[in-house]
C-alpha positions as CSV (number, residue, x, y, z in Angstrom):
1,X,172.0,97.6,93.1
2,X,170.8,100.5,91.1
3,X,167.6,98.3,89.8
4,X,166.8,97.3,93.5
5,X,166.9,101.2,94.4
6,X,165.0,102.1,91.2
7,X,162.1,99.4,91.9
8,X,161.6,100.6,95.6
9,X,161.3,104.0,94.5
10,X,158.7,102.9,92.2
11,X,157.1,101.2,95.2
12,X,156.9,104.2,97.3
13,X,155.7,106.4,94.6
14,X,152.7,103.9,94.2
15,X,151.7,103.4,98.1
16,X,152.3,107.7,98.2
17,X,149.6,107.8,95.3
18,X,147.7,105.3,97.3
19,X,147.3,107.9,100.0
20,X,146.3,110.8,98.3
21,X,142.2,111.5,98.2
22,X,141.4,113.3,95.0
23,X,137.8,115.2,94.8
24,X,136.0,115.5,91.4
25,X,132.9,117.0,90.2
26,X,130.8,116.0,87.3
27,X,127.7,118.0,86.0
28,X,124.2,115.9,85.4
29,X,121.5,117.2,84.1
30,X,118.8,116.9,86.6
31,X,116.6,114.7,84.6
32,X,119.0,111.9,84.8
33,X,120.1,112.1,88.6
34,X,117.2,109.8,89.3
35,X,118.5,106.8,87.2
36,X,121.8,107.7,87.8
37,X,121.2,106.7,91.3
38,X,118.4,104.0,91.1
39,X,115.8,102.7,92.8
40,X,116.6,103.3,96.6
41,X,119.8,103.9,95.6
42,X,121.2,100.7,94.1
43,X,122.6,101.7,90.5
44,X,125.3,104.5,92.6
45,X,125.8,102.2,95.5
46,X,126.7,99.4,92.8
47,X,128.7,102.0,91.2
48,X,131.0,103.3,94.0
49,X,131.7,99.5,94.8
50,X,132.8,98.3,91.3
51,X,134.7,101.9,91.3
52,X,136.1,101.7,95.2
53,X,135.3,105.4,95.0
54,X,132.5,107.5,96.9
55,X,129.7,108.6,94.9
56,X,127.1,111.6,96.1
57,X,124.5,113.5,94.1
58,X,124.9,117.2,95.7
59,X,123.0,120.4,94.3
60,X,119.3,120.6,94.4
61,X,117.6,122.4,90.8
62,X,118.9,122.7,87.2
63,X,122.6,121.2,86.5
64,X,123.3,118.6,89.5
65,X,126.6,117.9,90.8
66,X,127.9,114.4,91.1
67,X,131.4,114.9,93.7
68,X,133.3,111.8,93.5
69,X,135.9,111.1,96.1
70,X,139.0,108.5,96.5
71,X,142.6,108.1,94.9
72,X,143.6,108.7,91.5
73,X,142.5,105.5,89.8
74,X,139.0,105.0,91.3
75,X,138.0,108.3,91.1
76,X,138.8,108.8,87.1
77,X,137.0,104.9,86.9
78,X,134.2,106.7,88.5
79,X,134.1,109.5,86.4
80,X,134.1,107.8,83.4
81,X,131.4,105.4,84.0
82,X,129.0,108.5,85.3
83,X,129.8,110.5,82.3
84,X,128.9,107.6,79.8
85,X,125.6,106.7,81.9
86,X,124.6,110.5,81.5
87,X,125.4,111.7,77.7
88,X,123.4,114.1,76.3
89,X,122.6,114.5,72.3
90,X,120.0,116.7,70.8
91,X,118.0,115.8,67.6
92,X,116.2,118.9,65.4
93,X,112.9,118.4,64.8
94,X,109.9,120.5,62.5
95,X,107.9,122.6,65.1
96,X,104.8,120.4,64.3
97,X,106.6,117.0,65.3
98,X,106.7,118.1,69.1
99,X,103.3,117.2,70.1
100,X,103.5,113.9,67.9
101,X,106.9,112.7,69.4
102,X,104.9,113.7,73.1
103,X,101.9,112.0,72.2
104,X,98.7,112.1,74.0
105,X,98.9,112.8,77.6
106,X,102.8,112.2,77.0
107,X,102.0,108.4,76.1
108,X,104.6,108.4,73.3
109,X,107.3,110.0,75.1
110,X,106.6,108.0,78.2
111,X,106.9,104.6,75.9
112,X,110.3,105.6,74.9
113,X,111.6,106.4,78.0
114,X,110.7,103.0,79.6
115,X,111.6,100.8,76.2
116,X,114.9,102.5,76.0
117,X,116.0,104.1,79.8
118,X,117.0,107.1,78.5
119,X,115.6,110.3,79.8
120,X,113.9,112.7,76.6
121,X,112.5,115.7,76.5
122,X,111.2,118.2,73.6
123,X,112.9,121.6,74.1
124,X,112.7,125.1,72.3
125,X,116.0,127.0,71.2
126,X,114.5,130.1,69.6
127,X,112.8,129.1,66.3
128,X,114.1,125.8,66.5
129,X,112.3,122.4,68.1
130,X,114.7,119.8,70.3
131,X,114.7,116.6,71.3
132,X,117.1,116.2,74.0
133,X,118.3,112.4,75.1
134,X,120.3,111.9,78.1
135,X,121.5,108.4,78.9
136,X,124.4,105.8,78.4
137,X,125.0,105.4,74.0
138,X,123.3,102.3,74.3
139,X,120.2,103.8,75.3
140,X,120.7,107.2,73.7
141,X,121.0,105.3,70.5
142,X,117.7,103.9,70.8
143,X,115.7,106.7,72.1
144,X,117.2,108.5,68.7
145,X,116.1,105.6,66.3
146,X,112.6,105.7,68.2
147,X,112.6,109.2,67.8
148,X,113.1,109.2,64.1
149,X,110.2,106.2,63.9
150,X,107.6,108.7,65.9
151,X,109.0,111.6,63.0
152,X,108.2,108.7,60.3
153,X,104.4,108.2,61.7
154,X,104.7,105.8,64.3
155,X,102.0,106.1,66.9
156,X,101.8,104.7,70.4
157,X,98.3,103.4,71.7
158,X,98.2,101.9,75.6
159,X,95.7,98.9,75.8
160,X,94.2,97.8,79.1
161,X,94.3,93.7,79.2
162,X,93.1,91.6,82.1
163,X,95.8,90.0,83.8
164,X,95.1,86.5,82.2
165,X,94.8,88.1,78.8
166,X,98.3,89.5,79.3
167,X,99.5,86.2,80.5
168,X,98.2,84.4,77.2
169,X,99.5,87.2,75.2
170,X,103.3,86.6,76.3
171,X,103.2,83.1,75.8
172,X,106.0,81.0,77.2
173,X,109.2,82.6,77.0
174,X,107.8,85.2,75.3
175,X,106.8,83.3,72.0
176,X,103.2,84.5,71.7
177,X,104.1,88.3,71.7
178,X,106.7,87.9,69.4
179,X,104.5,86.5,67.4
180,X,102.2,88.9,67.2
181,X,104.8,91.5,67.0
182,X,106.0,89.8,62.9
183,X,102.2,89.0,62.3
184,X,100.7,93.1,62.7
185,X,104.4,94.6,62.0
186,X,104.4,96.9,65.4
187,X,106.2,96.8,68.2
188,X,104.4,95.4,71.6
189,X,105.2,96.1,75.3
190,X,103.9,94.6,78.2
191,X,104.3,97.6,81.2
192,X,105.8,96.3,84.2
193,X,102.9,94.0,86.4
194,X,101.7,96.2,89.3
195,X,100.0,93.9,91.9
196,X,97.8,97.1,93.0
197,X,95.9,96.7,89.6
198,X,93.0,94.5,88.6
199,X,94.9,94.7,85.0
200,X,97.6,95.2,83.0
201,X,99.0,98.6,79.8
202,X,100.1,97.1,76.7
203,X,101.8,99.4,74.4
204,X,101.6,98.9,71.0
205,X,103.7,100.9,68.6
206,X,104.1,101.5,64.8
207,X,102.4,103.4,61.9
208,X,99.1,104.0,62.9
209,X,97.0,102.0,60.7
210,X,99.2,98.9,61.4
211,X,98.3,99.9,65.4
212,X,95.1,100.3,64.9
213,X,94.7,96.6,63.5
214,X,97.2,95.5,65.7
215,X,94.6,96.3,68.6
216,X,91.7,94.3,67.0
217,X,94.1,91.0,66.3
218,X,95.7,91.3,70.1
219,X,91.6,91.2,70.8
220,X,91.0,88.3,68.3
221,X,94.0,86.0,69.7
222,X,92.9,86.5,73.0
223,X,89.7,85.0,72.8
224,X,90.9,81.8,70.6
225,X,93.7,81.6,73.1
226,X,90.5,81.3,75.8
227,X,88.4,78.8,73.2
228,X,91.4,76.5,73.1
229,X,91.9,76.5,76.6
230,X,88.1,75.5,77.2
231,X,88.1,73.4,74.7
232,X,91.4,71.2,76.2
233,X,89.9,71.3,79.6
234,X,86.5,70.1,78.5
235,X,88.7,67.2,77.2
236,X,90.6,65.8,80.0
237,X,87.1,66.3,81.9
């Protein structure tokens, strides 16, 4: 008897807990708001429904607030998952590395936020030179091993290809650029195709004389990639 009375107890604590709306804020740095809540809102719509909680961005400069709202379980779910996609580590860098770690026109630093999604910036603290990273530790761990790559002399260069040369480039499944990538010993990244454009941004990366070769054998595979082609057509012709 005692048993039954002790397990409906425990019943009506739990549907009692069920009923209870808890409210919780969590601070975000406003750099990351935007890939916190995705394109047209998908990554915190997708959020709230693995959670079951309700998710809003509030606040509208500096520190954002993120209010979270349901019972107990889904809200601490929520919170956890919005603190890990927005963590924040700072690396300390010589004075002189800011401009190289930006790169021209902010190429470099615009490369490793789109290789790695995390959101960097180079700050000042008083005498002292930042670089801030914001992002889940997957992505905060590769911005930081980028980071130290730019510190090393790694360079970024942007090269405009034709859509066909960028085709060749990639190769089936991707063989061809990986290629590439072991044969000049830099990194390659094919920007996202935008239909609007008669061509396509590679970014190469890597020390810069291993870029700047990397450039002229990207141009050199090209054309025998073109050669063979004409070549196999004139063939079956």
């Amino acid at each position: 008897m005692s048993e039954q009375l002790h397990a409906e107890e425990v019943e009506k604590v739990t549907r009692l807990r069920q009923t209870i709306v808890y409210t919780c804020y969590v601070e975000v740095d406003q750099q990351m708001v935007g890939k916190l809540i995705g394109k047209s809102g998908e990554k915190i719509k997708a959020l709230a429904n693995e959670t079951g909680a309700r998710i809003r961005v509030i606040g509208d400069r500096g520190e954002q607030l993120v209010r979270i709202i349901g019972v107990k379980e889904n809200v601490e779910a929520a919170r956890d998952k919005v603190v890990e996609m927005t963590k924040s580590t700072k690396i300390k860098v010589g004075a002189n590395m800011a401009g190289k770690i930006i790169g021209k026109s902010g190429a470099n630093i615009r490369a490793l936020q789109d290789e790695t999604g995390a959101s960097v910036k180079v700050v000042k603290n008083g005498d002292e030179t930042m670089v801030e990273v914001i992002g889940s530790d997957e992505s905060v761990q590769a911005a930081q091993m980028k980071v130290k790559e730019i510190i090393a002399g790694w360079i970024t260069k942007e090269v405009k290809l034709s859509s066909e040369d960028a085709r060749l480039i990639v190769g089936k499944s991707g063989k061809n650029i990986k290629t590439l990538e072991q044969v000049t010993g830099t990194r390659l990244h094919m920007e996202e195709i935008q239909l609007e454009r008669s061509y396509q941004i590679m970014k190469i990366s890597g020390p810069w004389e291993k870029v700047k070769n990397a450039g002229l054998k990207v141009r050199e595979f090209t054309a025998n990639q073109v050669q063979m082609e004409m070549l196999v057509s004139k063939k079956i012709c």
